[in-house]
N, CA, C and O of each residue as an XYZ file, in Angstrom:
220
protein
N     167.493     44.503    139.745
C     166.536     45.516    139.305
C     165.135     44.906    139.288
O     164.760     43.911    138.667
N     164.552     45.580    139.968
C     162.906     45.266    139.726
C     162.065     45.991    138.630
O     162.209     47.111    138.140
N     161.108     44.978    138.384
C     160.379     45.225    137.079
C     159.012     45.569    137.906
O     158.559     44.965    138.878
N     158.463     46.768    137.206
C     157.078     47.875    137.919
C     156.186     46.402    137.372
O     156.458     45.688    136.407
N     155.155     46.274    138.273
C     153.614     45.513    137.728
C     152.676     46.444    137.745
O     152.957     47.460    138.381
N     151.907     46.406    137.363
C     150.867     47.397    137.035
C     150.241     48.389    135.710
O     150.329     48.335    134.483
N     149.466     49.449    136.859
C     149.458     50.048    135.467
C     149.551     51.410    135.653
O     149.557     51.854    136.802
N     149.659     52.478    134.257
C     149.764     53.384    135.036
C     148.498     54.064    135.330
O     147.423     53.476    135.213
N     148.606     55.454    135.760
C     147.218     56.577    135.796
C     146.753     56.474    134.984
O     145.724     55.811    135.112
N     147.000     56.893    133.803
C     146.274     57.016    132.323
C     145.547     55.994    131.687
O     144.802     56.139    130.718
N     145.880     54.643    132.466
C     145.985     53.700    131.581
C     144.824     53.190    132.622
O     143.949     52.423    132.219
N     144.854     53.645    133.963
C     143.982     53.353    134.773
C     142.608     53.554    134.726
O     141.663     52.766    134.750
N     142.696     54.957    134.641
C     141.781     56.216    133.715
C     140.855     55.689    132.582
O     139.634     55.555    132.657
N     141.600     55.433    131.595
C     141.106     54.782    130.656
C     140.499     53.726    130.525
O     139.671     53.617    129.621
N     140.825     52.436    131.608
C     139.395     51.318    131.986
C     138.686     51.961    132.539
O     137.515     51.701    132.262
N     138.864     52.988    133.470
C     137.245     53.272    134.185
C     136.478     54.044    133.564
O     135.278     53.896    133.797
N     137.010     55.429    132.285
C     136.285     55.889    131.369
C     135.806     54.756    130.525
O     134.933     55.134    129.743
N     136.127     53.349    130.421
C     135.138     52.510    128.915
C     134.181     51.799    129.876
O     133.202     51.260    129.359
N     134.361     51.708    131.503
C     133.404     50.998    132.017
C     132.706     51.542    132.388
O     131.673     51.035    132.825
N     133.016     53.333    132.395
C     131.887     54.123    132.568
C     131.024     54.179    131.746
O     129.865     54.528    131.969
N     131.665     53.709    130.268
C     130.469     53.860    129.079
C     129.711     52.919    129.154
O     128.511     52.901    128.882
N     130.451     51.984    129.574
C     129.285     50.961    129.680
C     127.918     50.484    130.323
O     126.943     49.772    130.083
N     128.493     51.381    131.360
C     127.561     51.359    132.508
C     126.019     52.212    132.378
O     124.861     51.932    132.689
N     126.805     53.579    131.643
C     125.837     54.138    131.123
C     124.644     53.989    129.664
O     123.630     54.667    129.501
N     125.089     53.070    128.903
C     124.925     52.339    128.156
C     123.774     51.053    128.294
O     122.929     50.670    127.485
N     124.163     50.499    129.847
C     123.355     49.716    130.772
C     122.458     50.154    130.565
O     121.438     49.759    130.000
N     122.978     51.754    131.372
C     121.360     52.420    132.012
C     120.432     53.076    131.502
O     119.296     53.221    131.954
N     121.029     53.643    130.210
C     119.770     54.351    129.101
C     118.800     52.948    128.350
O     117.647     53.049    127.932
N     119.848     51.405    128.339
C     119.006     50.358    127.862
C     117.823     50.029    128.965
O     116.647     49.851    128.647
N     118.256     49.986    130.117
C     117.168     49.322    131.262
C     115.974     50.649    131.294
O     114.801     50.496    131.634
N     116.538     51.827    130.896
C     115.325     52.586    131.345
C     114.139     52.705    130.397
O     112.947     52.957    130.575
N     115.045     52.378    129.092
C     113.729     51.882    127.686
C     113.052     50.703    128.114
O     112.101     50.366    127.409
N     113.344     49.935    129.196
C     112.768     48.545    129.064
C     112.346     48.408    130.408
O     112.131     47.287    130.869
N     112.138     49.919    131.404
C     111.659     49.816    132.308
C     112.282     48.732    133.482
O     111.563     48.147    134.292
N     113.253     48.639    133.430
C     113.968     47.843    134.300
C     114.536     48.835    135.666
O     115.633     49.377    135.796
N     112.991     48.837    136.880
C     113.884     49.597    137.432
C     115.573     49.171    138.526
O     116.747     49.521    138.404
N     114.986     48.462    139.317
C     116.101     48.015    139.767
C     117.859     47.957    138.772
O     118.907     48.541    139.049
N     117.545     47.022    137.622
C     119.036     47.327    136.557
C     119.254     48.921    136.224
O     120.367     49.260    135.822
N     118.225     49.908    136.380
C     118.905     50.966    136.247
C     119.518     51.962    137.670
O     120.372     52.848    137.683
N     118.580     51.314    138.925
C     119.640     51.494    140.153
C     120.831     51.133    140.160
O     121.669     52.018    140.334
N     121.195     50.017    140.013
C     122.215     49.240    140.206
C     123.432     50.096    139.090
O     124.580     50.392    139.423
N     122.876     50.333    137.903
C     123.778     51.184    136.674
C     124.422     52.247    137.528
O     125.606     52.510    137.739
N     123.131     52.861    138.019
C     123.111     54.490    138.410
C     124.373     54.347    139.614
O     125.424     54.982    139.523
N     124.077     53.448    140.685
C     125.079     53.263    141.727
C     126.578     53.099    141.014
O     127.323     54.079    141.011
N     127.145     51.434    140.214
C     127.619     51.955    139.776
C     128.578     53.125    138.916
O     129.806     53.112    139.005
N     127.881     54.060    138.135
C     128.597     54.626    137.568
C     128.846     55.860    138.474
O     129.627     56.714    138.053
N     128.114     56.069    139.960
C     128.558     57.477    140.586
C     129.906     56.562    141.131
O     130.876     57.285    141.359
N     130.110     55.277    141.351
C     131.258     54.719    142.195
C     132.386     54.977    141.122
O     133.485     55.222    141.619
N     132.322     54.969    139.705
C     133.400     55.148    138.895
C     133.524     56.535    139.166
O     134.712     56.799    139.357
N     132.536     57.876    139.296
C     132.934     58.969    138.850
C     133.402     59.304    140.036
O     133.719     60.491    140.112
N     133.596     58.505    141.240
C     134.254     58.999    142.629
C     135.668     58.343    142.423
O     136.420     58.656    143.347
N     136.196     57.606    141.577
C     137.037     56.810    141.264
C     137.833     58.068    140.314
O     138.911     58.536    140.682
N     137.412     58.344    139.556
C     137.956     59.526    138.235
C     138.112     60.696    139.208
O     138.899     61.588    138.892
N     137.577     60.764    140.127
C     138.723     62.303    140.708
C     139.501     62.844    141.107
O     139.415     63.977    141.580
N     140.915     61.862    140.982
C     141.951     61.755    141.440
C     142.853     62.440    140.548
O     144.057     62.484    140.802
């Protein structure tokens, strides 16, 4: 019998919803501090998670 590795959907789901927070979190900090580039890089980021979440 084989043993599953991984993880599941939900559980999948659920890292990319806290790294979405984070990301966004990034990006409301860089934009108080005028950081433009760190808030490109956020912004890219977090559309790559929300293309990730539509499954």
């Amino acid at each position: 019998m084989q043993e599953e590795v991984g993880m599941t959907n939900e559980q999948y789901k659920g890292m990319l919803l806290d790294d979405l927070e984070h990301w966004q979190n990034i990006k409301e900090l860089s934009e108080k501090e005028h950081a433009t580039e760190a808030v490109q890089y956020a912004e890219k980021q977090i559309k790559k998670i929300n293309e990730k979440l539509k499954f």
